[in-house]
VMD Tcl script that builds the backbone (N, CA, C; Angstrom):
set m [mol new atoms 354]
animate dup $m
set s [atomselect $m all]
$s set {name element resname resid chain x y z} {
  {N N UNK 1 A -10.906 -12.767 -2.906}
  {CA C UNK 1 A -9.894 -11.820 -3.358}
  {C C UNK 1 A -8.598 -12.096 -2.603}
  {N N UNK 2 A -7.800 -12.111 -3.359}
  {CA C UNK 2 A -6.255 -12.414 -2.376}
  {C C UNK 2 A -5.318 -11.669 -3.064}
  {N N UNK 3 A -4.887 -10.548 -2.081}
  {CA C UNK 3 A -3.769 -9.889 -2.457}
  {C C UNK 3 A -2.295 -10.086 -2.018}
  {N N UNK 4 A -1.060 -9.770 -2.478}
  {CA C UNK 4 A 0.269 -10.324 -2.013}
  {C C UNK 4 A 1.137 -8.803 -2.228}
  {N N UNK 5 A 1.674 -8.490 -1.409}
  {CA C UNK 5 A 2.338 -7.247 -1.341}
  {C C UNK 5 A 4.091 -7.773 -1.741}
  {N N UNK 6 A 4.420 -6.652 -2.177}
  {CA C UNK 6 A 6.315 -7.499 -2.475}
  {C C UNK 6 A 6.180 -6.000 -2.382}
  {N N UNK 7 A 8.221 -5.516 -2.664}
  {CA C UNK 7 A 9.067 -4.496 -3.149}
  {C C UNK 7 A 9.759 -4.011 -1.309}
  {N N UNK 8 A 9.163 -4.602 -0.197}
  {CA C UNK 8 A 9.782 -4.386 1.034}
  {C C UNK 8 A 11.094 -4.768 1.118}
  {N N UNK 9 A 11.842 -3.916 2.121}
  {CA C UNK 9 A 13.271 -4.099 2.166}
  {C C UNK 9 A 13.998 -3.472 3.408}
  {N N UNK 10 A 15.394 -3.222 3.505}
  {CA C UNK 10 A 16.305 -2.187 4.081}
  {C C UNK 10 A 16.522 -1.344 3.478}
  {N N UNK 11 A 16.516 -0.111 3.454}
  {CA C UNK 11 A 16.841 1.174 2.565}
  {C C UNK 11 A 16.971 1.998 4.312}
  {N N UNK 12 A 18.224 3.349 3.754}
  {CA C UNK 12 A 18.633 4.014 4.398}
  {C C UNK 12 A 18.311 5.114 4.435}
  {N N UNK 13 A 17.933 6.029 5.622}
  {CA C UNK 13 A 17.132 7.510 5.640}
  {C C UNK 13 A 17.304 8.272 4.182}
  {N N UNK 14 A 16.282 8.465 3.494}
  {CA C UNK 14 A 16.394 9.281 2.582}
  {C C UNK 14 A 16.217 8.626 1.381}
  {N N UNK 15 A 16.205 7.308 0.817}
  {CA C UNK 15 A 16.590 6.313 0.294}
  {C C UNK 15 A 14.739 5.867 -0.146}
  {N N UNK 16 A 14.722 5.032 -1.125}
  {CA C UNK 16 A 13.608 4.945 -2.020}
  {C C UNK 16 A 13.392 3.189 -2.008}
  {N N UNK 17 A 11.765 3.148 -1.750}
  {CA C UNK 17 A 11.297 1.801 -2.447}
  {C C UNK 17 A 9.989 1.901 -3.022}
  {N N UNK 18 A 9.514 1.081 -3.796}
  {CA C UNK 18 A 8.461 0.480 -4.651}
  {C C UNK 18 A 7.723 -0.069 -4.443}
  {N N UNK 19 A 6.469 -0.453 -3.504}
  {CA C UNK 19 A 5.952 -1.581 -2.684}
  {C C UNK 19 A 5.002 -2.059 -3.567}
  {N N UNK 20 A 4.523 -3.342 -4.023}
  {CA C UNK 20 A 3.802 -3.556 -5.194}
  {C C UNK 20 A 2.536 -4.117 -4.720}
  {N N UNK 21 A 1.538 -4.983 -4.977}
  {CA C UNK 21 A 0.451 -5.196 -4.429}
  {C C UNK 21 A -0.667 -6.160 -5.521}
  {N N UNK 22 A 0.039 -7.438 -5.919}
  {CA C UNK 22 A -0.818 -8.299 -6.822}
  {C C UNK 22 A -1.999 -8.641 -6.701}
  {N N UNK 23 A -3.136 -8.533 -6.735}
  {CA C UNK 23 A -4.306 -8.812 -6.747}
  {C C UNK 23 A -4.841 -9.959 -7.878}
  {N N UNK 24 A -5.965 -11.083 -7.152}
  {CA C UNK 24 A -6.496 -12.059 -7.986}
  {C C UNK 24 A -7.370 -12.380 -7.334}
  {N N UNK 25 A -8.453 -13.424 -7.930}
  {CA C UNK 25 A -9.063 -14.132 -7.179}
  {C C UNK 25 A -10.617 -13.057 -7.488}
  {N N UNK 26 A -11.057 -12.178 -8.894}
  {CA C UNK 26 A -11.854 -11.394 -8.601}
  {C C UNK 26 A -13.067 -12.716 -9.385}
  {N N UNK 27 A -13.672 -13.098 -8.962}
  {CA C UNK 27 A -14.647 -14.164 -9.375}
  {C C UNK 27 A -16.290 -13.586 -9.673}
  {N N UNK 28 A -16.388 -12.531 -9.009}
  {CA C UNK 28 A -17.440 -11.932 -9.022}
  {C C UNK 28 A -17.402 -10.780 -9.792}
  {N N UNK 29 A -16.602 -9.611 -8.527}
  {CA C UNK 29 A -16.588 -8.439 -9.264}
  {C C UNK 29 A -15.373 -8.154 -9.643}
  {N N UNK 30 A -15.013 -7.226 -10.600}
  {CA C UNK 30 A -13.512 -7.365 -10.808}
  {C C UNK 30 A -12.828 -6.043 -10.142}
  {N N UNK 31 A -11.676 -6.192 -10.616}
  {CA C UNK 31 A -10.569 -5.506 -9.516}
  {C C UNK 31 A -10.652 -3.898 -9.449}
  {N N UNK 32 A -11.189 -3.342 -10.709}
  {CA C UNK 32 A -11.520 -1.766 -10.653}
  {C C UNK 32 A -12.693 -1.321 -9.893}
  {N N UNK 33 A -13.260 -2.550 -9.393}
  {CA C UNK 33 A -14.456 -1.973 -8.693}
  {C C UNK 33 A -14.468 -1.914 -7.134}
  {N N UNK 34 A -12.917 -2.344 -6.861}
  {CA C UNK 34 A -12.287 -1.950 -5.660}
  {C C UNK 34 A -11.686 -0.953 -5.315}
  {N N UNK 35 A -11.852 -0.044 -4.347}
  {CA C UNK 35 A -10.877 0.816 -3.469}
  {C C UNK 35 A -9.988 -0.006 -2.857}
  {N N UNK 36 A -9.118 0.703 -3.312}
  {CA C UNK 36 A -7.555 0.168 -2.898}
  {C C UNK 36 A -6.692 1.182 -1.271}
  {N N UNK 37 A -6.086 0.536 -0.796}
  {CA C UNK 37 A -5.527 0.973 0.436}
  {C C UNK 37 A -4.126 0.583 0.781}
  {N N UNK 38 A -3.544 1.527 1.263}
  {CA C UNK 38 A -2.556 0.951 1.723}
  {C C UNK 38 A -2.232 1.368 3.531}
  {N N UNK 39 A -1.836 0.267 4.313}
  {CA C UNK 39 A -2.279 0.636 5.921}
  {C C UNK 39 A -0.060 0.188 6.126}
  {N N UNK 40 A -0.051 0.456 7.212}
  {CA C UNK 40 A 1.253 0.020 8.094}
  {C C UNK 40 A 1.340 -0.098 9.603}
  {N N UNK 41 A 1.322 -1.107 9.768}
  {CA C UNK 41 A 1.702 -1.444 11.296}
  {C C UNK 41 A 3.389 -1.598 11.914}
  {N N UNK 42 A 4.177 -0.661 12.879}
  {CA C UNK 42 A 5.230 -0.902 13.216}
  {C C UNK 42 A 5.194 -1.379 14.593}
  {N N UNK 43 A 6.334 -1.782 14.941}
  {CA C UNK 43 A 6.584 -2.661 16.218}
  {C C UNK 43 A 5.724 -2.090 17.881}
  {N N UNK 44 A 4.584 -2.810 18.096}
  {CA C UNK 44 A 3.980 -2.373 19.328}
  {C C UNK 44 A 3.147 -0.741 19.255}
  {N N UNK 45 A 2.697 -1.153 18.077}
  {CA C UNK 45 A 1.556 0.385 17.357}
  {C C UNK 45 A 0.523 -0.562 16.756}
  {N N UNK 46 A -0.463 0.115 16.644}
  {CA C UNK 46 A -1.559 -0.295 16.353}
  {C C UNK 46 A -1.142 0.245 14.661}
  {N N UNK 47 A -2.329 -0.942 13.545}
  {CA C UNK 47 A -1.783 -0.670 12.447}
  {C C UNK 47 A -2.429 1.036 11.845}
  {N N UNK 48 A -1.941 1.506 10.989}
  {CA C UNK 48 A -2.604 2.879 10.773}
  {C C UNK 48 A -2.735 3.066 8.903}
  {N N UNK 49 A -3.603 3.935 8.878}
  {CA C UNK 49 A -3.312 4.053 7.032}
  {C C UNK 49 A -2.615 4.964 6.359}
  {N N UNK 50 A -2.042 4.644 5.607}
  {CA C UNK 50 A -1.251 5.201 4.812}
  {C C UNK 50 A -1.565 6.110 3.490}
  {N N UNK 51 A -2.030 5.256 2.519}
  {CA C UNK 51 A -3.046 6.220 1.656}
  {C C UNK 51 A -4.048 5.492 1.132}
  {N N UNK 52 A -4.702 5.870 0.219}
  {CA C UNK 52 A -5.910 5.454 -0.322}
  {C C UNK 52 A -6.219 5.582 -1.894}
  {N N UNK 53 A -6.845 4.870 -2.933}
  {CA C UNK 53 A -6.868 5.288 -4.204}
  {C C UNK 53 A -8.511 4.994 -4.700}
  {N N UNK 54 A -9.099 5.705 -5.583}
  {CA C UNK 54 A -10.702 5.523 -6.035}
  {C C UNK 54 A -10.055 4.254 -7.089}
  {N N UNK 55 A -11.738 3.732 -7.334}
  {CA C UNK 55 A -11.461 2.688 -8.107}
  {C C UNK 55 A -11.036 3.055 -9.896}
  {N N UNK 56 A -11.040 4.380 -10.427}
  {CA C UNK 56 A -10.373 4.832 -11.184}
  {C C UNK 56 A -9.393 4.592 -11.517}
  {N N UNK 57 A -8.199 5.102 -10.034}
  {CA C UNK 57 A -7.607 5.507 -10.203}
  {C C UNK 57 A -7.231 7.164 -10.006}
  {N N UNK 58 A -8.223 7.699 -9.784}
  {CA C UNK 58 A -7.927 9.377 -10.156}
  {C C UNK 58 A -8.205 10.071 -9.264}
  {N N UNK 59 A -8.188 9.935 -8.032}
  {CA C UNK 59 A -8.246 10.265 -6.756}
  {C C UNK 59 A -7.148 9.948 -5.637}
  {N N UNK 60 A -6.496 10.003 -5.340}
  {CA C UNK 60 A -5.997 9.626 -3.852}
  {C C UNK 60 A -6.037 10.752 -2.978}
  {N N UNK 61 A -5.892 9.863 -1.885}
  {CA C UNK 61 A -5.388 10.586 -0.459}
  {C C UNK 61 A -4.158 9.738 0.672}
  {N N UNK 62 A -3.744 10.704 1.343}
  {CA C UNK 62 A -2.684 10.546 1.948}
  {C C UNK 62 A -2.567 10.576 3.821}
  {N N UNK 63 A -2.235 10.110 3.992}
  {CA C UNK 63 A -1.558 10.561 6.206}
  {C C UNK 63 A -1.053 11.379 5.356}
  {N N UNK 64 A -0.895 12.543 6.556}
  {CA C UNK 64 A -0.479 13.871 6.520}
  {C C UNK 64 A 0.952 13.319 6.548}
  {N N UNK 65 A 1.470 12.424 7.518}
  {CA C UNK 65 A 2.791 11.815 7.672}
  {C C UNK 65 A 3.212 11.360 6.385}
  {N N UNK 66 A 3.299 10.767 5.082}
  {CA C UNK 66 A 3.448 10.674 3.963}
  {C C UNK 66 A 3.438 11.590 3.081}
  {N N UNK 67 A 2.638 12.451 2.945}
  {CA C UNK 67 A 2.073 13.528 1.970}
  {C C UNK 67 A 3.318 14.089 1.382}
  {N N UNK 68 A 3.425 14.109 0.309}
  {CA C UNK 68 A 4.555 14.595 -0.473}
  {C C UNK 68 A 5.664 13.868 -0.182}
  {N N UNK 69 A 5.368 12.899 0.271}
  {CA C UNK 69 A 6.673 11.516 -0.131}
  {C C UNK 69 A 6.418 10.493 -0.939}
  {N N UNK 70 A 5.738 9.895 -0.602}
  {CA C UNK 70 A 4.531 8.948 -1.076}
  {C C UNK 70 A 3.928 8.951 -2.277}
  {N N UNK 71 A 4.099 8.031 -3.234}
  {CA C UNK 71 A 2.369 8.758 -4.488}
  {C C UNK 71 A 2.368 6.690 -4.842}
  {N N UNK 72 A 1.145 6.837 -4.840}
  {CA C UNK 72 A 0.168 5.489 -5.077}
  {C C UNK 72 A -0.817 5.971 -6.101}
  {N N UNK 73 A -0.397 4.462 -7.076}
  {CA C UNK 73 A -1.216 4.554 -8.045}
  {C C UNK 73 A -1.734 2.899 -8.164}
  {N N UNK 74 A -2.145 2.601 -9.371}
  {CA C UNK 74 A -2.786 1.692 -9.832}
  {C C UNK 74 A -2.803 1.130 -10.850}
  {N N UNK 75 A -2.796 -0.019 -11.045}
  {CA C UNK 75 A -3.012 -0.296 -12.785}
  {C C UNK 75 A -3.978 -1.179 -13.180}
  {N N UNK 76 A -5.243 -0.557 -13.071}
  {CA C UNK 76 A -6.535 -1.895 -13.730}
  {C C UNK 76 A -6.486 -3.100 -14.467}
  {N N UNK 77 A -5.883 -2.802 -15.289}
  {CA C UNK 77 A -5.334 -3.921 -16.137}
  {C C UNK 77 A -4.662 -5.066 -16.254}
  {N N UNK 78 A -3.911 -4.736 -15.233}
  {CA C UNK 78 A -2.934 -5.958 -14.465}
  {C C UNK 78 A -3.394 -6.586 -12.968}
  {N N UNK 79 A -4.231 -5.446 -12.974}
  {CA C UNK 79 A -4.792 -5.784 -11.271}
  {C C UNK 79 A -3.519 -5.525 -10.355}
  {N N UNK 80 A -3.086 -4.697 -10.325}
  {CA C UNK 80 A -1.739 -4.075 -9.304}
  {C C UNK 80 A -2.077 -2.604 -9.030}
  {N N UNK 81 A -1.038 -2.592 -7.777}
  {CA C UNK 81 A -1.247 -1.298 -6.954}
  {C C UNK 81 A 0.103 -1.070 -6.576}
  {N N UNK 82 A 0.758 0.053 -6.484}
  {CA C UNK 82 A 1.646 0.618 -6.573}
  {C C UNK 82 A 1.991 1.485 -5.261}
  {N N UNK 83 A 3.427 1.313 -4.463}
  {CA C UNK 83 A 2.952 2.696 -3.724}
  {C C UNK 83 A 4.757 3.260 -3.826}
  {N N UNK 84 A 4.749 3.995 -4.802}
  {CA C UNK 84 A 6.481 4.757 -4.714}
  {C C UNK 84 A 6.677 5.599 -3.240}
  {N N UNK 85 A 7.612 4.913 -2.644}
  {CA C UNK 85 A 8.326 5.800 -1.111}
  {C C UNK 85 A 9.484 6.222 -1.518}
  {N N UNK 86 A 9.126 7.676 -1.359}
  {CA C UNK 86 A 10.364 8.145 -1.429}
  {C C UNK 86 A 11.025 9.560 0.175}
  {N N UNK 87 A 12.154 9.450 -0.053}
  {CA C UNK 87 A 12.541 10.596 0.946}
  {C C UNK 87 A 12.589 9.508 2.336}
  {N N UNK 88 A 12.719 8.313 2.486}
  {CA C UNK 88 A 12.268 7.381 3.607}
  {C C UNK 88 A 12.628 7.774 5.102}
  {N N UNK 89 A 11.907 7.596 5.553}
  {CA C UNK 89 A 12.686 8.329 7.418}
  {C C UNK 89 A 12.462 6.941 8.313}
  {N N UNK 90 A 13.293 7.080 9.384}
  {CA C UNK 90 A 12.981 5.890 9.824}
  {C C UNK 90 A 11.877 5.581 10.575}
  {N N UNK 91 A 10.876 6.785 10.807}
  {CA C UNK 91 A 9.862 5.912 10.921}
  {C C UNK 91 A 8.844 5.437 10.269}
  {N N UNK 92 A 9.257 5.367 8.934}
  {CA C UNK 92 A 8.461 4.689 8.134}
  {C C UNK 92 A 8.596 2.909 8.371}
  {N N UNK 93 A 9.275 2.777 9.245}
  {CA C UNK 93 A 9.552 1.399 9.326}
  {C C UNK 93 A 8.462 0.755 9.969}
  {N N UNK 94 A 8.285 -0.363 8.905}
  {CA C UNK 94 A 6.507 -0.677 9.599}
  {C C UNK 94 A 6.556 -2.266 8.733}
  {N N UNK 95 A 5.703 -2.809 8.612}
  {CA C UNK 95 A 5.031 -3.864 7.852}
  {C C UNK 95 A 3.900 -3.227 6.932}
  {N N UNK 96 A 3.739 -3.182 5.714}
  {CA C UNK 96 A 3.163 -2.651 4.724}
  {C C UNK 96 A 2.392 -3.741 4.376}
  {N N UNK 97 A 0.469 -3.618 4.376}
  {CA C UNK 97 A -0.224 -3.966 3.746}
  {C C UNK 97 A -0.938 -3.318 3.000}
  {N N UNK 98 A -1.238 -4.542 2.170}
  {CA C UNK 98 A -2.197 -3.908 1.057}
  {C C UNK 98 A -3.375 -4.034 1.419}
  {N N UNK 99 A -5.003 -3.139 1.330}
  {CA C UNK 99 A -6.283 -3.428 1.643}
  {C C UNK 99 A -7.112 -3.085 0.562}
  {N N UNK 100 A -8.125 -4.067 0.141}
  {CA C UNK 100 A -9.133 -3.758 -1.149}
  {C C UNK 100 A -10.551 -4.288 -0.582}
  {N N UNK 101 A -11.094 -2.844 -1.022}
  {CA C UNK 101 A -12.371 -2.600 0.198}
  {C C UNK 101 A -13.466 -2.497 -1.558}
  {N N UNK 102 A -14.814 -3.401 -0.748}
  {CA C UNK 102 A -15.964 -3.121 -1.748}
  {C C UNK 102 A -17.158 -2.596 -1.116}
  {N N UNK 103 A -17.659 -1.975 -1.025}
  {CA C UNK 103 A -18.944 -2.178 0.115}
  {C C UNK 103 A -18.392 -2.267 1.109}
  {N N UNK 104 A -18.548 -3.201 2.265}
  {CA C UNK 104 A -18.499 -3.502 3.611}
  {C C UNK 104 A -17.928 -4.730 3.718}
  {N N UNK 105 A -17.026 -4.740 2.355}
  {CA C UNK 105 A -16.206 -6.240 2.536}
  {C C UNK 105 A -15.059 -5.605 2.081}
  {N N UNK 106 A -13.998 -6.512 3.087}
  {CA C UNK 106 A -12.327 -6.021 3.155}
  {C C UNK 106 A -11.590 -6.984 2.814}
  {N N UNK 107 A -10.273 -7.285 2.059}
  {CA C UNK 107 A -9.680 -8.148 2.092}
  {C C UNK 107 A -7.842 -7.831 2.197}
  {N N UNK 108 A -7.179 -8.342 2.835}
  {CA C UNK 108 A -5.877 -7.764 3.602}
  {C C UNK 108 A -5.001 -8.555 2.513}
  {N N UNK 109 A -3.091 -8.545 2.415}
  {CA C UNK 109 A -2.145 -9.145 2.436}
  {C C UNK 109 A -1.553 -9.791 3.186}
  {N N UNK 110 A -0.958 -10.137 3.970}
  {CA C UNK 110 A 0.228 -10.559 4.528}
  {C C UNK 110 A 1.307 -9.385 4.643}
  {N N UNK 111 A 1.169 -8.860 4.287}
  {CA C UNK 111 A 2.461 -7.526 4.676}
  {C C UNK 111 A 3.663 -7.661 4.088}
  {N N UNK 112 A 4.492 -6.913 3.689}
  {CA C UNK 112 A 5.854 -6.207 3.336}
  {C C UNK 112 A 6.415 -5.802 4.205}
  {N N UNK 113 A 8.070 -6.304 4.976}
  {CA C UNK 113 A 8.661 -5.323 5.769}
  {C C UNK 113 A 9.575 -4.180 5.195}
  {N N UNK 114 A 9.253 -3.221 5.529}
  {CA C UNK 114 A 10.064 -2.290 5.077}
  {C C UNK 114 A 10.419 -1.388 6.171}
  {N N UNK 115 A 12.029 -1.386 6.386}
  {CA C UNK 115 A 13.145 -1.097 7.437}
  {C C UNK 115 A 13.720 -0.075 7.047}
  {N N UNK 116 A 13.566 1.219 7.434}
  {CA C UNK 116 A 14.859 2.252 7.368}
  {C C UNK 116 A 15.788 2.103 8.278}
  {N N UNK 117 A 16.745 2.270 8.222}
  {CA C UNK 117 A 17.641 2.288 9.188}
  {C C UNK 117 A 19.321 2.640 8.785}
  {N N UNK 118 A 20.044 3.493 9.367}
  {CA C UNK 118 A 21.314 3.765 9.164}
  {C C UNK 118 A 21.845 2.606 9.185}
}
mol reanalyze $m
mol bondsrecalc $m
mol representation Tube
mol addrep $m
């Protein structure tokens, strides 16, 4: 499974991005039969999670730190994952990965930087 995160950037307190999350590589099982994740690590922090989605689709959850900024979704069909930021503060500034969990097998991105900053 290999996922690739894009939509990271500079945006300014308050200010909005799109973080996207391509998925391929399902050879076995396919991509709805993954839980999807999204985690962030910022400078000299250990990485932490962000939210979470059922393999539906029709479930999430959130860090309390996001909750009502944030909404992550999904699209089976395309094999993408979605996470709209909105309201941005600067400490959302982190490296954004994507995580797709089956069982007791995980597979990561490479990360997205995404920078608030005046």
């Amino acid at each position: 499974v290999y996922l690739e995160e894009s939509g990271g950037g500079v945006v300014q307190p308050g200010g909005s991005l799109r973080l996207s999350c391509a998925a391929s590589g399902f050879t076995v099982f396919p991509f709805c039969s993954y839980a999807l994740n999204w985690y962030r690590q910022a400078p000299g922090r250990e990485r932490e999670f962000v939210a979470a989605i059922t393999r539906a689709g029709d479930n999430t959850v959130y860090a309390d730190s996001v909750k009502g900024r944030f909404t992550l979704s999904r699209d089976n069909a395309k094999n993408m994952m979605f996470l709209q930021m909105n309201s941005l503060k600067l400490e959302d500034t982190a490296v954004y990965y994507c995580n797709a969990v089956r069982g007791s097998r995980g597979s990561w991105g490479q990360g997205t930087q995404v920078t608030v900053s005046s």
